[in-house]
PDB file of N, CA, C and O in Angstrom, chain B, residues numbered from 101:
ATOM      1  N   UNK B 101       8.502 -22.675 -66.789  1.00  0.00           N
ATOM      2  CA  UNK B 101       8.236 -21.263 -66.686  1.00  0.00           C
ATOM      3  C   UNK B 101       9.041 -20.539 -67.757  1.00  0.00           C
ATOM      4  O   UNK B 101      10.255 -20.437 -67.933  1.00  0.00           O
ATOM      5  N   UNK B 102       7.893 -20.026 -68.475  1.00  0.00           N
ATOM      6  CA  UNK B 102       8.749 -18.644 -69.606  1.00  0.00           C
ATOM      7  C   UNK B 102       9.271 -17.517 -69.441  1.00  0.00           C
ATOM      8  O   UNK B 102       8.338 -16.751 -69.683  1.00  0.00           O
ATOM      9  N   UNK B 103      10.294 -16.810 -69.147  1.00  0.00           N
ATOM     10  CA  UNK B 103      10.451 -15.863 -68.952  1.00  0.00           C
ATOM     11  C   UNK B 103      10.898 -14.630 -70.238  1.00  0.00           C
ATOM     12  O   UNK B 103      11.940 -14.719 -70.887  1.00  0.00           O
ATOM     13  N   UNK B 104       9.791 -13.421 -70.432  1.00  0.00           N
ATOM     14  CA  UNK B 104      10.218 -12.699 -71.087  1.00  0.00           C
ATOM     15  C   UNK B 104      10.829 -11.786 -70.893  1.00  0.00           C
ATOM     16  O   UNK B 104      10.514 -10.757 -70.295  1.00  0.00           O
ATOM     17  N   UNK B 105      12.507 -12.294 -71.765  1.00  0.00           N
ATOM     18  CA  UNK B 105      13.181 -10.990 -71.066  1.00  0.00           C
ATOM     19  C   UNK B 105      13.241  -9.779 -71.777  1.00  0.00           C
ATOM     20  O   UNK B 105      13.978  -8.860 -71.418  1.00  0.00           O
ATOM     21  N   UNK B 106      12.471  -9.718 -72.814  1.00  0.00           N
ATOM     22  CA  UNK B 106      12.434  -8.479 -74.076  1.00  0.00           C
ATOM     23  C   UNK B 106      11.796  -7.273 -72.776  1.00  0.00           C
ATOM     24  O   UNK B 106      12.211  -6.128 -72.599  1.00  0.00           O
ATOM     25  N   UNK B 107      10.881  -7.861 -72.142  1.00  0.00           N
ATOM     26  CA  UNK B 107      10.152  -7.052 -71.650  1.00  0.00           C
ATOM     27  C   UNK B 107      10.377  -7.018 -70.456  1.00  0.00           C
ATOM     28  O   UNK B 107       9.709  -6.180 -69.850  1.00  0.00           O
ATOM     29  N   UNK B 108      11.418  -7.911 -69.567  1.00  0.00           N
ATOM     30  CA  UNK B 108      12.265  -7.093 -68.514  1.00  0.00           C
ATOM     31  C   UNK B 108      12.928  -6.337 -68.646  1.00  0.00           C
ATOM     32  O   UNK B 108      12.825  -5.237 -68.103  1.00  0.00           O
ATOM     33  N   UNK B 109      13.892  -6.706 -69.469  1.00  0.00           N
ATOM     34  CA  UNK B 109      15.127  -5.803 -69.781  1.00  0.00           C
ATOM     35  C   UNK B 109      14.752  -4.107 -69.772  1.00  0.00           C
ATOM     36  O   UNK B 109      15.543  -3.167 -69.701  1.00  0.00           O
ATOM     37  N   UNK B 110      13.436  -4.084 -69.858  1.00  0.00           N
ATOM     38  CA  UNK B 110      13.451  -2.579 -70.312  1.00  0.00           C
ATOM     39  C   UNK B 110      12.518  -1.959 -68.972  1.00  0.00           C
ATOM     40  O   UNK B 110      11.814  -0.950 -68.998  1.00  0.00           O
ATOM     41  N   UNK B 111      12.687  -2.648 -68.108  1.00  0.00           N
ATOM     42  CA  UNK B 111      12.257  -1.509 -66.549  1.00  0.00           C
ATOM     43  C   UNK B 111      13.967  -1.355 -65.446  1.00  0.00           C
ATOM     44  O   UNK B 111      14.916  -2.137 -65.495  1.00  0.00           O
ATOM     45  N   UNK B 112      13.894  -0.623 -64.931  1.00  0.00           N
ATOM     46  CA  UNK B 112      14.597  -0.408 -63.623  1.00  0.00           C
ATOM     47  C   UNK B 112      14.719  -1.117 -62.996  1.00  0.00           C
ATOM     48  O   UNK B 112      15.915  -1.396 -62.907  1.00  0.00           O
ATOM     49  N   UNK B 113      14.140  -1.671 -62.413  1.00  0.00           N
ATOM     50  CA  UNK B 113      13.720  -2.762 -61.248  1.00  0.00           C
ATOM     51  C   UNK B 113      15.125  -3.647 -61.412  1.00  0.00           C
ATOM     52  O   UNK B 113      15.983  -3.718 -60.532  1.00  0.00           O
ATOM     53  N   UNK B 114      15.190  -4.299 -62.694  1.00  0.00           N
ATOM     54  CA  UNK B 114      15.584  -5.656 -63.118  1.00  0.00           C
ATOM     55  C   UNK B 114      17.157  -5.000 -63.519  1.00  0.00           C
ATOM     56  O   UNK B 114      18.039  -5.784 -63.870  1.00  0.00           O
ATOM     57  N   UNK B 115      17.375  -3.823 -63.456  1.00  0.00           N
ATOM     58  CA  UNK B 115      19.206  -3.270 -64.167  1.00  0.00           C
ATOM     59  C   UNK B 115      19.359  -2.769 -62.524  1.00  0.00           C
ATOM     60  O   UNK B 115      20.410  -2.987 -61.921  1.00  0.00           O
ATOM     61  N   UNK B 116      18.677  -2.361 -62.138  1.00  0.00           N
ATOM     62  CA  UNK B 116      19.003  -2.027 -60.481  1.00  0.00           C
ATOM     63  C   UNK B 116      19.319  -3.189 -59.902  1.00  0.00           C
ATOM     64  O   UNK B 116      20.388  -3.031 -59.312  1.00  0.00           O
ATOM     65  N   UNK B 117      18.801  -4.596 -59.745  1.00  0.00           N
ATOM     66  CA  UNK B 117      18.892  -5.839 -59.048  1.00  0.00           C
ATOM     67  C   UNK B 117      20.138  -6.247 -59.815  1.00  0.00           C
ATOM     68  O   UNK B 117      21.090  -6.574 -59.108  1.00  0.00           O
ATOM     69  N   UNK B 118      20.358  -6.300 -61.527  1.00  0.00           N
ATOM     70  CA  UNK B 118      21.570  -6.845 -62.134  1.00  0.00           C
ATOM     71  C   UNK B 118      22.476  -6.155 -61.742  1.00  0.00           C
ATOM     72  O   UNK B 118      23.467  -6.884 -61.691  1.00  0.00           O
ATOM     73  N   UNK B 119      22.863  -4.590 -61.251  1.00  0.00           N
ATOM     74  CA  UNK B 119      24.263  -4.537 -61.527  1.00  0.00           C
ATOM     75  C   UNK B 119      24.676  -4.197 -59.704  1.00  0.00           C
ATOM     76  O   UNK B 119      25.776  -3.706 -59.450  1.00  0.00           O
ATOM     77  N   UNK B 120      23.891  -4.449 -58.800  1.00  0.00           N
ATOM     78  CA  UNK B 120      23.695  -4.620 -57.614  1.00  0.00           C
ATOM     79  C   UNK B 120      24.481  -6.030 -57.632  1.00  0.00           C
ATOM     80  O   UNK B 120      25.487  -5.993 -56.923  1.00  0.00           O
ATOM     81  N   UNK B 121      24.303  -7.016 -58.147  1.00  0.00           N
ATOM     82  CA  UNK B 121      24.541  -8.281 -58.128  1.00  0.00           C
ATOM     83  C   UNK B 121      26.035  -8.665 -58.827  1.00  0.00           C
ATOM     84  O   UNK B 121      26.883  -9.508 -58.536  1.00  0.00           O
ATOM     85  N   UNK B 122      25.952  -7.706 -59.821  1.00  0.00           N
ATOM     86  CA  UNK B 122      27.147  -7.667 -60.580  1.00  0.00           C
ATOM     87  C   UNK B 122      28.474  -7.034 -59.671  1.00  0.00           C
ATOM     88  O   UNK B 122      29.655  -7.332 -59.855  1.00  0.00           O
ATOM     89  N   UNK B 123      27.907  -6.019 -58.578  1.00  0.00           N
ATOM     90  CA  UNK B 123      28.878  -5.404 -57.802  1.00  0.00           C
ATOM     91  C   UNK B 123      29.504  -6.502 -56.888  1.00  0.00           C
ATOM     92  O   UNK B 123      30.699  -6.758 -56.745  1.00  0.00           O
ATOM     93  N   UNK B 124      28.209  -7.209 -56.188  1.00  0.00           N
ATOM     94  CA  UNK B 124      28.320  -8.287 -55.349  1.00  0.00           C
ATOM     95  C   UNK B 124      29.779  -9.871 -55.668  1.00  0.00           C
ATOM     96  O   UNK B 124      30.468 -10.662 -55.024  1.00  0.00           O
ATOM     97  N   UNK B 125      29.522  -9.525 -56.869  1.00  0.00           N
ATOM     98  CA  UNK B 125      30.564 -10.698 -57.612  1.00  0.00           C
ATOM     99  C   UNK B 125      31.315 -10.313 -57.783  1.00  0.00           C
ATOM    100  O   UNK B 125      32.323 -10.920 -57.422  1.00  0.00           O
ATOM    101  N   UNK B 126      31.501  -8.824 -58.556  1.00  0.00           N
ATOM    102  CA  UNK B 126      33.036  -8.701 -58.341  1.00  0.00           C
ATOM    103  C   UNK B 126      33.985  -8.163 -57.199  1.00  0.00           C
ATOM    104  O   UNK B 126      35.188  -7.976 -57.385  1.00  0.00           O
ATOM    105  N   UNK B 127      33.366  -7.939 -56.050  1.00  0.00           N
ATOM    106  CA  UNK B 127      33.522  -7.726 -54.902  1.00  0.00           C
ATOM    107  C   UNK B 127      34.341  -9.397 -54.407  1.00  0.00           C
ATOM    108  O   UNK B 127      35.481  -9.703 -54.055  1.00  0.00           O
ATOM    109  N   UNK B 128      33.146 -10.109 -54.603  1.00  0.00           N
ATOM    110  CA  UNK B 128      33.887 -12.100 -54.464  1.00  0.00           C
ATOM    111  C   UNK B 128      35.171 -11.798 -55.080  1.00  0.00           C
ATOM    112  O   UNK B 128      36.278 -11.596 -54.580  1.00  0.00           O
ATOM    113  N   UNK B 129      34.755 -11.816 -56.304  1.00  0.00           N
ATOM    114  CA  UNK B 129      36.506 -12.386 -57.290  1.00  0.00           C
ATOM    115  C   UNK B 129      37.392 -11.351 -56.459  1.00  0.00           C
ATOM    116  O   UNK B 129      38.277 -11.988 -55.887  1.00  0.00           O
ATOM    117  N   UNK B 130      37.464 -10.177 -56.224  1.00  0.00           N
ATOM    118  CA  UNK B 130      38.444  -9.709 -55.612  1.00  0.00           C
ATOM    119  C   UNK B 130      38.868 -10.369 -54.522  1.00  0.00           C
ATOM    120  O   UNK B 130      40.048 -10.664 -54.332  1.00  0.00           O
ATOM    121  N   UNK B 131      37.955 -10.628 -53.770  1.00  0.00           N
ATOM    122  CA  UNK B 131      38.506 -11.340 -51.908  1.00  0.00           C
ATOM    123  C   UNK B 131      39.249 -12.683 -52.741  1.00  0.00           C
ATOM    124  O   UNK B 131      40.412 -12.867 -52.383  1.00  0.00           O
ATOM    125  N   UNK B 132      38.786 -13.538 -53.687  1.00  0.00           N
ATOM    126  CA  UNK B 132      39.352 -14.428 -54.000  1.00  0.00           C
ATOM    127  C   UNK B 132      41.190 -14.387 -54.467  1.00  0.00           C
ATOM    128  O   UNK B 132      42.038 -15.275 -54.395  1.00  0.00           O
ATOM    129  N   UNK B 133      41.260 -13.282 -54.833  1.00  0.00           N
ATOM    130  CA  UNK B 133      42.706 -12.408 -55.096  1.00  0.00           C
ATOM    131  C   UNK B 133      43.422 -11.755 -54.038  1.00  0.00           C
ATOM    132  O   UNK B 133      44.566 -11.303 -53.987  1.00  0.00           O
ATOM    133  N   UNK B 134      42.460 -11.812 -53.180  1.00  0.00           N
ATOM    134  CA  UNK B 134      43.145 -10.781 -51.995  1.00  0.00           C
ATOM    135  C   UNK B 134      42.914  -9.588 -52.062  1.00  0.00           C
ATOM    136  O   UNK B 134      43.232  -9.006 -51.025  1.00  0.00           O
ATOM    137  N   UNK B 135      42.488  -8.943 -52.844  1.00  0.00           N
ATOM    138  CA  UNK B 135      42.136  -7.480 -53.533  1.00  0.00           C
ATOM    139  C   UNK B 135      41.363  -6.649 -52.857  1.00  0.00           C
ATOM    140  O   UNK B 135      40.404  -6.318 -53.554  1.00  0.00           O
ATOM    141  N   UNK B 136      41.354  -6.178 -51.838  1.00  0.00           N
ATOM    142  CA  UNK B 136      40.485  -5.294 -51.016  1.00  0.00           C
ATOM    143  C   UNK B 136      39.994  -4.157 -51.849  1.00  0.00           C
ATOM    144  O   UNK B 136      40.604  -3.089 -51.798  1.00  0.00           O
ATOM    145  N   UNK B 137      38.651  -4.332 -52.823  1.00  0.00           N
ATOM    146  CA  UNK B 137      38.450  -2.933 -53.331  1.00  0.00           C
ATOM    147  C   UNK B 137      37.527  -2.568 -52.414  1.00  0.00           C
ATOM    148  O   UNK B 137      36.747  -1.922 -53.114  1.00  0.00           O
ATOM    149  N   UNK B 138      37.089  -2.550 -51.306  1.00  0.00           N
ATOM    150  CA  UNK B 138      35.657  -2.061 -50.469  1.00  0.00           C
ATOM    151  C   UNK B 138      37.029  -1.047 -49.228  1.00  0.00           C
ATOM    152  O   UNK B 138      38.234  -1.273 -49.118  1.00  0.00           O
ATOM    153  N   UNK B 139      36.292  -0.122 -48.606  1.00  0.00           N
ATOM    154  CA  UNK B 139      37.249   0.576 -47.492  1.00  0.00           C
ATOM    155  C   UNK B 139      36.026   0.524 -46.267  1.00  0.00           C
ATOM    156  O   UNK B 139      35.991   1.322 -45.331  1.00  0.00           O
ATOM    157  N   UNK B 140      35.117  -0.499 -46.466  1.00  0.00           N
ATOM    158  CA  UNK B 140      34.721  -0.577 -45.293  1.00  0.00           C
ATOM    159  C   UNK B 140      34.777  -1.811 -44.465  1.00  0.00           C
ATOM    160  O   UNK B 140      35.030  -2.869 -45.042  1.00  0.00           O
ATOM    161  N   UNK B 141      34.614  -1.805 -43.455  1.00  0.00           N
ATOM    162  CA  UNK B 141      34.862  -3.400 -42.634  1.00  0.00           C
ATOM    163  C   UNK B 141      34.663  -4.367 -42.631  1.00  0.00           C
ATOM    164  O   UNK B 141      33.655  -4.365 -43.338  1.00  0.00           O
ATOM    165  N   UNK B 142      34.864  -5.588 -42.312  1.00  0.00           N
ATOM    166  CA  UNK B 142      33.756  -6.642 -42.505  1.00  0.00           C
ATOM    167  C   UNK B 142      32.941  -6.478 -42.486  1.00  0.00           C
ATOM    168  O   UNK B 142      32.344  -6.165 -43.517  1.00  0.00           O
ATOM    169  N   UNK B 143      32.161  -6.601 -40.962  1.00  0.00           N
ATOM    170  CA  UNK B 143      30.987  -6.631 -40.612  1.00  0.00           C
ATOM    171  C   UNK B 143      30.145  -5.940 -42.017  1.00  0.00           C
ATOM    172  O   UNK B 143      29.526  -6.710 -42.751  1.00  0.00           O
ATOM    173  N   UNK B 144      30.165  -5.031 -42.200  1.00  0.00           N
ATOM    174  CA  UNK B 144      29.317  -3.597 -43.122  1.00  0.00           C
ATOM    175  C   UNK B 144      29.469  -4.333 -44.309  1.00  0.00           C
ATOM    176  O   UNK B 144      28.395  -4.694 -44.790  1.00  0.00           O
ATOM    177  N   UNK B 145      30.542  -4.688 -44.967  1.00  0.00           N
ATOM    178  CA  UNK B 145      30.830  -5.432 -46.701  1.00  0.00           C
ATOM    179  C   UNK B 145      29.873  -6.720 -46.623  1.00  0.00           C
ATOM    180  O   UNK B 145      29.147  -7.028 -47.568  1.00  0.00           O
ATOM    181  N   UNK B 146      29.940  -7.637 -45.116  1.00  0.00           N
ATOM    182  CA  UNK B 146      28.967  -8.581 -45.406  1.00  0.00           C
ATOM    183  C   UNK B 146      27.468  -8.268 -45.249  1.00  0.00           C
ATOM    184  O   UNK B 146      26.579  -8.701 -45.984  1.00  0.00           O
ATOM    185  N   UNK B 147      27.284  -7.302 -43.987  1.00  0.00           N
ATOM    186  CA  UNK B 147      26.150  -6.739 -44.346  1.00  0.00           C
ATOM    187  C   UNK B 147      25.326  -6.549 -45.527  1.00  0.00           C
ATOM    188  O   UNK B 147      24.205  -6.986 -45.789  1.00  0.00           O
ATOM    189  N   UNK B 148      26.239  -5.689 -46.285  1.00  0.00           N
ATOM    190  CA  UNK B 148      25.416  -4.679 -47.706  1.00  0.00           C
ATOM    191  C   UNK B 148      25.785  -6.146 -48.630  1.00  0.00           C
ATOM    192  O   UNK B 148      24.979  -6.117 -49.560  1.00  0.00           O
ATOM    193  N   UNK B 149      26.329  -6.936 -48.716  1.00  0.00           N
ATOM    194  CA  UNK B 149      26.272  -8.280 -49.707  1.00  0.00           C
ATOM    195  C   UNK B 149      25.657  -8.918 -49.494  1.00  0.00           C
ATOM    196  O   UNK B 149      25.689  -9.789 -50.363  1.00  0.00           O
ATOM    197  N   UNK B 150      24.536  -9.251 -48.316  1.00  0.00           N
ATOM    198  CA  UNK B 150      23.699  -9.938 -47.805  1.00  0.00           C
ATOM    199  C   UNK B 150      22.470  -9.060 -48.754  1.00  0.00           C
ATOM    200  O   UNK B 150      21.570  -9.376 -49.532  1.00  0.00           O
ATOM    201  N   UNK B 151      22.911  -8.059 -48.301  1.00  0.00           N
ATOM    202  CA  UNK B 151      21.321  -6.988 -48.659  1.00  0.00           C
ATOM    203  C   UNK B 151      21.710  -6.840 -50.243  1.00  0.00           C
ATOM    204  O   UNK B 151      20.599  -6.470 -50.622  1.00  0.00           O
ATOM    205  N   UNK B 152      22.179  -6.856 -50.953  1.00  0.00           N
ATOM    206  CA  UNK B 152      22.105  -6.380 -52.314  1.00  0.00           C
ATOM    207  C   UNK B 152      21.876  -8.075 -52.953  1.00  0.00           C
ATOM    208  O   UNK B 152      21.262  -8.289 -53.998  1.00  0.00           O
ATOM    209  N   UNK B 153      22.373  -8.955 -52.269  1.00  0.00           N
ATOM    210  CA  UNK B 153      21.973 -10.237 -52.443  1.00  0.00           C
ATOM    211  C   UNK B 153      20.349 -10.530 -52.936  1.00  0.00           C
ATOM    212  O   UNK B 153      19.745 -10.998 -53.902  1.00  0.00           O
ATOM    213  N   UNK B 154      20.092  -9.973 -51.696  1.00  0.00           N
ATOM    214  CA  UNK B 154      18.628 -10.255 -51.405  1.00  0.00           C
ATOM    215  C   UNK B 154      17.349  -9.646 -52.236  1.00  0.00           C
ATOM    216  O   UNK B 154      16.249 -10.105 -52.543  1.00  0.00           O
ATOM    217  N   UNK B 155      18.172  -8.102 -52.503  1.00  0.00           N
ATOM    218  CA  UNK B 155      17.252  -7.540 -53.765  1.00  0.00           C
ATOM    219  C   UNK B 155      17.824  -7.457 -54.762  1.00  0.00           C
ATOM    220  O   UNK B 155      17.648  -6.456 -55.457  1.00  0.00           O
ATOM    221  N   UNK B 156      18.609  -8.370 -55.127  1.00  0.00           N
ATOM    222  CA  UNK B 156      18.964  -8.703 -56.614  1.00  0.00           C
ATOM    223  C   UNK B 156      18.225  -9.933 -56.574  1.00  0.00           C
ATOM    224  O   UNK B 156      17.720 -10.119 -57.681  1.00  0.00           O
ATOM    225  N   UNK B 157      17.931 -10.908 -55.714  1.00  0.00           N
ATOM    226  CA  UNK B 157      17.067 -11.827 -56.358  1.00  0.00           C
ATOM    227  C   UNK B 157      15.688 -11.724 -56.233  1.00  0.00           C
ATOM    228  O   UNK B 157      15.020 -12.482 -56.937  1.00  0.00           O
ATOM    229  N   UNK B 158      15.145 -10.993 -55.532  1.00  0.00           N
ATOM    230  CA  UNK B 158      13.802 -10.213 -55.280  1.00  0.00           C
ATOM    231  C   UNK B 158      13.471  -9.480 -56.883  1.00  0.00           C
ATOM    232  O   UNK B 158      12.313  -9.474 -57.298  1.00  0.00           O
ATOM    233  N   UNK B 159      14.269  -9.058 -57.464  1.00  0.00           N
ATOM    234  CA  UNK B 159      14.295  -8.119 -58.856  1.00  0.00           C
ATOM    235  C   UNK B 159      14.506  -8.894 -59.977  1.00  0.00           C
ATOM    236  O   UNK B 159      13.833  -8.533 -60.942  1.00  0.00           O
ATOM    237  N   UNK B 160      15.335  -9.985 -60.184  1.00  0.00           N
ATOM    238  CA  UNK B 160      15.418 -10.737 -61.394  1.00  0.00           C
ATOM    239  C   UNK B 160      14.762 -11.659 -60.887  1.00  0.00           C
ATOM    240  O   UNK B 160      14.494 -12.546 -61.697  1.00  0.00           O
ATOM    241  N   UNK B 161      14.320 -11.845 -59.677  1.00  0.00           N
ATOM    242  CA  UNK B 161      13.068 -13.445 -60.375  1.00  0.00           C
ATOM    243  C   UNK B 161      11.829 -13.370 -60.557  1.00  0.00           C
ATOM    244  O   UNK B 161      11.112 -14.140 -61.196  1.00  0.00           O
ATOM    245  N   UNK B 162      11.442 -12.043 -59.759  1.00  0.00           N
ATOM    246  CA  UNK B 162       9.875 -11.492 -59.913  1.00  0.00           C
ATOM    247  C   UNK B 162       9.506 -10.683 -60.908  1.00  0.00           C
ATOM    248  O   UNK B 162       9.764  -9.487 -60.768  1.00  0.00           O
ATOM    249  N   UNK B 163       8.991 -11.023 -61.831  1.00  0.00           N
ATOM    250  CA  UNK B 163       8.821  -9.584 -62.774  1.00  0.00           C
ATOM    251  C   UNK B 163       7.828  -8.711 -62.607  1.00  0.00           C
ATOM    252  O   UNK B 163       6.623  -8.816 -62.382  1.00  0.00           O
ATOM    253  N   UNK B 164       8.645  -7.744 -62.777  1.00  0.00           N
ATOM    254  CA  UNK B 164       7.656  -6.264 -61.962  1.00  0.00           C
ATOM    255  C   UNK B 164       7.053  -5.758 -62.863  1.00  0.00           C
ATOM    256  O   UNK B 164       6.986  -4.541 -62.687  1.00  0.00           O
ATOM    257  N   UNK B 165       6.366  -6.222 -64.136  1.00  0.00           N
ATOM    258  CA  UNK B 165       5.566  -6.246 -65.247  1.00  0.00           C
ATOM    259  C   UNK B 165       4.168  -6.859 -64.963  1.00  0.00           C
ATOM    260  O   UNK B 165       3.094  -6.545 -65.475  1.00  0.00           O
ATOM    261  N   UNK B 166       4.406  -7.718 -64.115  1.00  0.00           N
ATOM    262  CA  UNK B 166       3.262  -8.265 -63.870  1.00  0.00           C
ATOM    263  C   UNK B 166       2.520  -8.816 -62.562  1.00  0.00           C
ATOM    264  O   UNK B 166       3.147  -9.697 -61.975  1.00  0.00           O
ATOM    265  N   UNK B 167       1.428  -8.486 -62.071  1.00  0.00           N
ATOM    266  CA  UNK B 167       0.642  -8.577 -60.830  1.00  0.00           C
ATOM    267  C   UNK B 167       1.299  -9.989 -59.513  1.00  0.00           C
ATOM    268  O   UNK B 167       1.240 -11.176 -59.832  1.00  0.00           O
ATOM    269  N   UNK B 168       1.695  -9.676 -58.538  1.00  0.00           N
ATOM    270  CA  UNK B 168       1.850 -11.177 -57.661  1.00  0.00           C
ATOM    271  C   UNK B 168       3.420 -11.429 -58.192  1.00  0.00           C
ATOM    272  O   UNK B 168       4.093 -10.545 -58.722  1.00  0.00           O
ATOM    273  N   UNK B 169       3.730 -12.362 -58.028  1.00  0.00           N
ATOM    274  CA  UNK B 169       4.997 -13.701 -58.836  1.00  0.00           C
ATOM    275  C   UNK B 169       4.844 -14.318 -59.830  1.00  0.00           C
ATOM    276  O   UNK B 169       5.510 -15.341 -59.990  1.00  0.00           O
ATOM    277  N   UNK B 170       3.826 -13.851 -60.913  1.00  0.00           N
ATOM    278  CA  UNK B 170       3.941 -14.626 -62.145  1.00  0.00           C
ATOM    279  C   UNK B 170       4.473 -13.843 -62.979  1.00  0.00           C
ATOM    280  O   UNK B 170       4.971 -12.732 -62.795  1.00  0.00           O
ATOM    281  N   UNK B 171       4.313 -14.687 -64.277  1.00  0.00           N
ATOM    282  CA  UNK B 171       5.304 -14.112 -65.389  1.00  0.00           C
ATOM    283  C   UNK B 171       4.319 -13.643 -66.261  1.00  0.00           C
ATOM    284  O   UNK B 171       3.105 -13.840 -66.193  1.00  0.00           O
ATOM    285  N   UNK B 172       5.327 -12.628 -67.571  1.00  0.00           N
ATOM    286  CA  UNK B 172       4.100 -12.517 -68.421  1.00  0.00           C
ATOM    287  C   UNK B 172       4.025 -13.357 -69.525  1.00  0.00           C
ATOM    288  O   UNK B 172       3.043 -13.317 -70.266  1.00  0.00           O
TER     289      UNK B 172
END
């Protein structure tokens, strides 16, 4: 499978899912430090990391350029 990213890179969809995902990780490396940057609780931090999880990979694997789950 080919993926063109000239022509992801340039919708919403796909910078909304990346930096959703990007939050998600550096959220990790912090717990990995001990670093509490979130002020909300467990429960809620794993919550919304479950969910930003889920449409960050919903957004970078589907391209929203083109009809269904294929590529262009």
């Amino acid at each position: 499978m080919k993926i063109n990213w000239k022509v992801r890179i340039q919708h919403k969809p796909f910078w909304v899912s990346l930096i959703a995902l990007l939050l998600v990780l550096a959220n990790q490396i912090a717990g990995i430090f001990n670093v509490d940057i979130t002020i909300y609780n467990a429960q809620i931090t794993a919550i919304s990391e479950t969910v930003l999880s889920i449409l960050g990979l919903l957004g970078i694997i589907i391209d929203p350029t083109t009809e269904g789950t294929s590529d262009s």
